[in-house]
VEXDREN-911177 format. One record per residue (C-alpha): residue number from 1; residue in three letters; x, y, z. Coordinates in Angstrom, 2 decimals, m for minus. Layout:
N
(NUM; 'ALA'; (X; Y; Z))
...
This chain:
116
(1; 'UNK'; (14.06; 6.65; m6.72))
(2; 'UNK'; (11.73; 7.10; m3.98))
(3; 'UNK'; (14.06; 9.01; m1.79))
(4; 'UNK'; (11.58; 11.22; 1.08))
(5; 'UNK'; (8.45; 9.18; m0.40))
(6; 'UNK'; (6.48; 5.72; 0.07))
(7; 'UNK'; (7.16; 3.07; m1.05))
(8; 'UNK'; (4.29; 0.74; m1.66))
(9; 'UNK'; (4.56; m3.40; m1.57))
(10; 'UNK'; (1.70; m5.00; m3.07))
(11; 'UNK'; (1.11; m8.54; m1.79))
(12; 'UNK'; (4.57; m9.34; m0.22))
(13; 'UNK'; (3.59; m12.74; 0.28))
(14; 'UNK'; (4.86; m13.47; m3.14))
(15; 'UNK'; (8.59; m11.55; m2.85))
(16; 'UNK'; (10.86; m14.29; m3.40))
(17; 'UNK'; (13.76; m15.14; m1.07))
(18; 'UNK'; (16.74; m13.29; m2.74))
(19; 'UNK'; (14.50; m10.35; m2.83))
(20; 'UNK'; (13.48; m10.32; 0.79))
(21; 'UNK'; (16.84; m10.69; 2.17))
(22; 'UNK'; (17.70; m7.44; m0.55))
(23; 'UNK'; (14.71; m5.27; 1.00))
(24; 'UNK'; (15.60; m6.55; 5.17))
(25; 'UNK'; (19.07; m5.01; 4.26))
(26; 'UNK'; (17.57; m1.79; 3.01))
(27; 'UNK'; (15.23; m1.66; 5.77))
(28; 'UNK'; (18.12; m2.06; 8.01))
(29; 'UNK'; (20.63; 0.07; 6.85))
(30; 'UNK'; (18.61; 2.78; 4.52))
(31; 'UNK'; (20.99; 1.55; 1.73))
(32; 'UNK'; (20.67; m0.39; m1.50))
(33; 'UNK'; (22.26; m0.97; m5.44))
(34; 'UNK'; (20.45; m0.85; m8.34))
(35; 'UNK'; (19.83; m3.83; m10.48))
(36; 'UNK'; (23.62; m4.28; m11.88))
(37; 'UNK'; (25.30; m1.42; m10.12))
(38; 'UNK'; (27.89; m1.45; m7.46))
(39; 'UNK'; (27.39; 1.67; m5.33))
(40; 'UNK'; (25.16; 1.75; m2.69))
(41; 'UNK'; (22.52; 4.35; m2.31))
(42; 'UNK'; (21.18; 6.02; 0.94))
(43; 'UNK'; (17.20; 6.53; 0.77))
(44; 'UNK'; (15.18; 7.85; 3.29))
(45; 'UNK'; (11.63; 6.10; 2.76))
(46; 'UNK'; (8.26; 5.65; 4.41))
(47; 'UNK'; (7.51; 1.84; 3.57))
(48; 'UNK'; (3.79; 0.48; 3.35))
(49; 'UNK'; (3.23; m3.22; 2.58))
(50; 'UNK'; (m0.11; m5.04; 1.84))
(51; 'UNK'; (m1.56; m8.54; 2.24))
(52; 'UNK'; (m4.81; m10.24; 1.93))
(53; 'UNK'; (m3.30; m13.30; 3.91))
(54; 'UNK'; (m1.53; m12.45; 6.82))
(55; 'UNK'; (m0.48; m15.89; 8.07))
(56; 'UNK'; (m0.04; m16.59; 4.20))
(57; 'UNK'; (2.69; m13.13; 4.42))
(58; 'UNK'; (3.75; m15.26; 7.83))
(59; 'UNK'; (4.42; m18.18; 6.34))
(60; 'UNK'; (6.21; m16.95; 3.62))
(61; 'UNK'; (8.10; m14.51; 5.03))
(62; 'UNK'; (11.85; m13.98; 6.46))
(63; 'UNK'; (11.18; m14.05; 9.92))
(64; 'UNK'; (13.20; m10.66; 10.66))
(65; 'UNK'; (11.23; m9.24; 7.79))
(66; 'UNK'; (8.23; m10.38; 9.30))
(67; 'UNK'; (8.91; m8.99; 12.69))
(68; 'UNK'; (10.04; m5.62; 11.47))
(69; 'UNK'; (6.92; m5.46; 8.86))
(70; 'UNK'; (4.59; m6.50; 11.58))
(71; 'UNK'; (5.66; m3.60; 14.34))
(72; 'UNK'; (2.93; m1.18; 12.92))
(73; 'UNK'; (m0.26; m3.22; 11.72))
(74; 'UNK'; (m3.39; m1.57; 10.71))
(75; 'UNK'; (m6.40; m3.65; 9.52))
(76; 'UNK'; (m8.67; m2.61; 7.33))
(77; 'UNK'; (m12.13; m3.96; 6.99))
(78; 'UNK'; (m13.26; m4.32; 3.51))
(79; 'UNK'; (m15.64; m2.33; 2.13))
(80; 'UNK'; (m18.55; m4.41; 2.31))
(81; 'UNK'; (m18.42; m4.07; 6.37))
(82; 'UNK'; (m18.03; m0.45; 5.78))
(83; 'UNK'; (m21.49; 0.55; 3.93))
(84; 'UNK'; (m21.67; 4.07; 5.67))
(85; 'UNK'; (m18.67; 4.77; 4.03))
(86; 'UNK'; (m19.69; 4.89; 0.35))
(87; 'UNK'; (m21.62; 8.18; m0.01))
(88; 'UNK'; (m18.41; 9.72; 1.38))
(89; 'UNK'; (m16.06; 7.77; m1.15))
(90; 'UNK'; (m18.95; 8.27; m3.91))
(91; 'UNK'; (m18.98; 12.27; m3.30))
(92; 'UNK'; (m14.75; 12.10; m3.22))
(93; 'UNK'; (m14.26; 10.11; m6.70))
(94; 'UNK'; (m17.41; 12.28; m7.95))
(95; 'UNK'; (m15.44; 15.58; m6.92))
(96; 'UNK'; (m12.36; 14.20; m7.70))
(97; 'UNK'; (m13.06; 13.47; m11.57))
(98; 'UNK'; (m15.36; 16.38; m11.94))
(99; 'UNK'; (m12.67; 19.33; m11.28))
(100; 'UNK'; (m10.14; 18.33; m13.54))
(101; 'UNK'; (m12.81; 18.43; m16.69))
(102; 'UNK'; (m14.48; 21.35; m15.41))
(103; 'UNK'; (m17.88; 19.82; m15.19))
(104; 'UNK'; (m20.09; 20.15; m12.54))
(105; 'UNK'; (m19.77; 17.14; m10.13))
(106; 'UNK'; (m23.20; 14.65; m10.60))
(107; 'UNK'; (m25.13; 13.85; m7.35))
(108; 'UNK'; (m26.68; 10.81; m6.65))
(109; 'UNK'; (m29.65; 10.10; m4.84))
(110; 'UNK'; (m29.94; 8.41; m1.92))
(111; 'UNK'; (m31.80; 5.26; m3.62))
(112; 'UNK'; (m28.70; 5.16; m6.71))
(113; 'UNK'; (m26.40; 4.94; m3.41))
(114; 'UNK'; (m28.31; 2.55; m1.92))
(115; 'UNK'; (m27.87; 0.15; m4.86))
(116; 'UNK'; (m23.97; 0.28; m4.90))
């Protein structure tokens, strides 16, 4: 249960009917049953969803679901618009798999950064 955590949607595009009219209920009211159970359950959860295709996720989507998904929209560019980001995400990942092993992190030069 994700009960005080995020829940993540990948691509909700492709949620099927049943299933969005299941999650606009729980967005609603908090509340939902497991898969074969008959008690409802209260969770308190941050929700995030994700498309590539937003009038693809409009054209699909429940209306109401749609309206309450779209309140809070943030865009974000891709990666290849965002080229003076990638020493920053090289150096985190770098860091980030170094510690664990208890290796010294590898730096790159600017030319090796250049070609990514």
């Amino acid at each position: 249960m994700v009960n005080n955590g995020t829940l993540i949607i990948k691509n909700i595009e492709n949620m099927s009917a049943n299933t969005q009219e299941s999650f606009l209920k729980f967005l609603e009211t908090g509340n939902f049953r497991r898969l074969g159970g008959s008690e409802y359950i209260h969770a308190n959860v941050r929700v995030i969803v994700t498309t590539t295709d937003i009038s693809l996720m409009q054209e699909r989507l429940n209306q109401r679901l749609f309206h309450i998904l779209g309140a809070y929209k943030l865009e974000i560019p891709p990666l290849r618009d965002r080229k003076e980001d990638i020493p920053s995400l090289i150096e985190h990942f770098v860091d980030k798999t170094s510690k664990p092993r208890h290796i010294q992190a590898k730096k790159f030069s600017k030319a090796a950064t250049n070609k990514i």
